[in-house]
N, C-alpha and C positions, 0 to 999 in steps of 0.2 A: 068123359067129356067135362065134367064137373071139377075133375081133378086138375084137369089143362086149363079151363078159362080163367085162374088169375095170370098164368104164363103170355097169354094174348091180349090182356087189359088195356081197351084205350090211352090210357095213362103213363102205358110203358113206349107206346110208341109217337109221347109228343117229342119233340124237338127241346135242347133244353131252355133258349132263349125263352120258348112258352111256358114252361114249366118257375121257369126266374119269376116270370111276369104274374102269375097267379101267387106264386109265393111271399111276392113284393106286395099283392093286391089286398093278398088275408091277413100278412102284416099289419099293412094300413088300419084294414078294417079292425083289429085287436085293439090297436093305437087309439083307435076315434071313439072306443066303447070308452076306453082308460078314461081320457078327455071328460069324455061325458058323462061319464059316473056308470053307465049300464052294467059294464067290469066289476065287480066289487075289490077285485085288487088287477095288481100286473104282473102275477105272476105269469099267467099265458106269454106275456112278452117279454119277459126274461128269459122262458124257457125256451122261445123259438125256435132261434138256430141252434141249439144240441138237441134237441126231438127232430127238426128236420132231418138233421144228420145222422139219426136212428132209424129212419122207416126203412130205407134197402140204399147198398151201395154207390147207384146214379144218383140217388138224391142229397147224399151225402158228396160225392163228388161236386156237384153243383151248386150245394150251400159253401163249401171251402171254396170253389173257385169265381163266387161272386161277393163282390165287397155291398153292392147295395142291399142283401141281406142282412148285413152285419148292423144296418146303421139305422134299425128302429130295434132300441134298449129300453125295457122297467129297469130299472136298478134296485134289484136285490138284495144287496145288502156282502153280496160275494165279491169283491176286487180281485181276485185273482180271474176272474168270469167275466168282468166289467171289462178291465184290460186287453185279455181276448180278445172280448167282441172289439174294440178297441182296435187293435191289432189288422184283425180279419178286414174290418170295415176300412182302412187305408186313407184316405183323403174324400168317403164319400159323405154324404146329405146326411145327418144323424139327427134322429127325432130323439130325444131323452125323455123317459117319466121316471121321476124321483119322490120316491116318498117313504119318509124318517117314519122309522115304527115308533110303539111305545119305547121298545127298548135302546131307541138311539144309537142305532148301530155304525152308524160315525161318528168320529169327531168332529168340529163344526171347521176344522184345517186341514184335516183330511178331506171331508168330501169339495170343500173349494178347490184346493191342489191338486185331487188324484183323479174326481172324478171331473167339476167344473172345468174349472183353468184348462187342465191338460186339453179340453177338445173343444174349448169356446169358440176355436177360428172355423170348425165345422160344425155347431150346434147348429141346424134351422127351426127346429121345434124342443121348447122346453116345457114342460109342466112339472110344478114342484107343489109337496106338500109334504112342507118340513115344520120344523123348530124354530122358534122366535130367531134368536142367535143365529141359527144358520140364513136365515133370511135374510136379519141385519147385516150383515157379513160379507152376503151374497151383492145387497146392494151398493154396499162402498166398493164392490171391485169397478176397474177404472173404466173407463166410455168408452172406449175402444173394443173393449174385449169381448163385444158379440157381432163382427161386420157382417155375415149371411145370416143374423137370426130372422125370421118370418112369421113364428106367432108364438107367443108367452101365454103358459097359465099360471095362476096361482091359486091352489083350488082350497088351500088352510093354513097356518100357522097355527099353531099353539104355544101361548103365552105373548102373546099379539100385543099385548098392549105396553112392551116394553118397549116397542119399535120407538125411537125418537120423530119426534114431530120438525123434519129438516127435507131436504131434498135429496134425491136420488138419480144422478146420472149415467147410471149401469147401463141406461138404452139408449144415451146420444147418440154414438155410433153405428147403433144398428137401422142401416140407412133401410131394410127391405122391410122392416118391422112393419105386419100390417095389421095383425092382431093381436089385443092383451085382453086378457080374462082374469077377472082379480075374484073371486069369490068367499069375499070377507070384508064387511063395511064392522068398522067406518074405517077406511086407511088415512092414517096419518099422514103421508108421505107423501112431497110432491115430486113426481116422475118426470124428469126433463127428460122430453122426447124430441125429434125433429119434425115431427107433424108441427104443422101452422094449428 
């Protein structure tokens, strides 16, 4: 009997809609450590969906054939991996956490271009903790290019104080924008938003 009950395990006989639904839920839940610091890195959310797709072969089939898995990413630091999920995730809701090691393993035009830019028109959640330069950088891209964003973090920069003391229009556009977290005083920079 021992040998039979993982053959019979609840868990094999949910529905896969349900099974989506808790796997979208512990996503989240990884996501909102990241945010809040309780995570010490994100690696768990990079790894997500390829250990998903390691535990037995339903699970693996219903990580490929759902794109809202795809669309809460750490970024790693792997582009060929980022891309995928990329790929996988199709036009869905994508939560990003980015954060630059010591070793800087982008260029500051690379991760605008390949990682940024490329998915601006579906980023809703961003959290970065990068390099001075790439922040600066980040912020001269044009007003337009975040329409579905819905809440921004900025949890560090390093080398913060190169930042220029001018304004920042990166988030005029993003009309749904309803939270920012800046976690570094004293910022320079004034953020033209469309809040009154």
């Amino acid at each position: 009997m021992k040998k039979l009950l993982p053959a019979i395990a609840p868990h094999k006989s949910l529905p896969p809609e349900i099974l989506v639904e808790i796997f979208l839920h512990y996503a989240a839940d990884i996501a909102e450590q990241v945010i809040y610091g309780t995570e010490p890195s994100d690696r768990r959310l990079s790894q997500f969906p390829w250990v998903l797709g390691h535990i037995c072969s339903r699970w693996r089939q219903i990580a490929l054939a759902e794109p809202r898995i795809w669309g809460t990413i750490g970024v790693n630091g792997n582009l060929p991996m980022l891309n995928e999920a990329f790929r996988r995730g199709g036009q869905s809701r994508l939560w990003l956490s980015v954060k630059e090691g010591e070793n800087g393993r982008y260029t500051h035009d690379v991760f605008l271009r390949d990682v940024i830019c490329s998915q601006s028109k579906r980023i809703t959640d961003l959290s970065l903790s990068v390099w001075d330069e790439t922040f600066e950088r980040f912020l001269t891209l044009p007003s337009d290019s975040f329409p579905v964003l819905e809440a921004f973090q900025l949890e560090r920069t390093v080398g913060y104080s190169c930042l220029p003391d001018s304004d920042a229009c990166v988030f005029q556009g993003a009309t749904r924008l309803r939270r920012i977290d800046i976690n570094t005083e004293p910022f320079p920079m004034n953020l033209c938003l469309r809040w009154p």
